[in-house]
C-alpha positions, 0 to 999 in steps of 0.5 A: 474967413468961415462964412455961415448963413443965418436966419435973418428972423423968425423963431430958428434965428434967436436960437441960433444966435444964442448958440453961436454966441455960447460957442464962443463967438462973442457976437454983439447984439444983433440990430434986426436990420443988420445983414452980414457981421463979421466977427473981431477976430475976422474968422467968421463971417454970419450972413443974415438971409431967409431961412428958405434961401440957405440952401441954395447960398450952400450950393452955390458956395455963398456961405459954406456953412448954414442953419435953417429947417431940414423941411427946408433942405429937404424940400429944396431938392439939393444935396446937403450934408446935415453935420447936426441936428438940434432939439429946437425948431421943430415942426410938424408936417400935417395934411388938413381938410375943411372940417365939413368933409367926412374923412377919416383916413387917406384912403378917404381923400377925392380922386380930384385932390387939390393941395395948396402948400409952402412945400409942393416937393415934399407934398408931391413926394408924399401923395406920389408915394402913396399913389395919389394923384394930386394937383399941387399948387404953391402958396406963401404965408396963411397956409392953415387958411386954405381948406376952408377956401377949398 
């Protein structure tokens, strides 16, 4: 049985589930509470998980095969092979400031950098590359709140 790890919410999950059932795997209607569903022909088997977490199911051999965000992938640090990629879920990675702060490029950025983000490693990455020295810090949730809280 081929185990295959799915959003359990969000804007990927539908999609996902569209997809598969397109393919073939006449899936029912999925009830938000549901974790696991096997097919009925038990070839398959779709665990329902945080979209954060695929990663570390793949690695560890949970589910051995997944769909979530290649931010995700990329920011877990584990070494996955993308097989495809699909012209949904994208997302945009952006650096923001409070608005009173006069900064027009990343030359212009404080040598005393303080960063709050949903992905420290690729934000660490990003400013080492660049050489700037910063202090990640790692939040959940209402990311876009943090510049005005400086």
């Amino acid at each position: 049985m081929l185990k295959i790890a799915l959003p359990n919410k969000g804007r990927l999950s539908t999609k996902i589930y569209e997809l598969l059932n397109s393919a073939g795997l006449n899936l029912d209607s999925k009830d938000e509470r549901c974790l696991r569903i096997e097919t009925k022909d038990k070839k398959f088997q779709l665990i329902f998980v945080r979209a954060a977490d695929i990663p570390n199911f793949l690695d560890s051999k949970v589910a051995d095969v997944g769909f979530t965000g290649y931010d995700i992938v990329v920011e877990k640090e584990i070494d996955l092979e993308v097989v495809k990629e699909f012209n949904f879920g994208k997302c945009d990675m952006v650096v923001a400031l409070p608005e009173d702060k006069n900064i027009n490029n990343i030359e212009d950025l404080p040598k005393n950098l303080r960063v709050a983000t949903s992905f420290p490693n690729i934000a660490k990455n990003y400013f080492k590359k660049l050489n700037i020295e910063a202090k990640i810090s790692e939040i959940q949730g209402a990311v876009e709140i943090t510049p005005s809280l400086g």
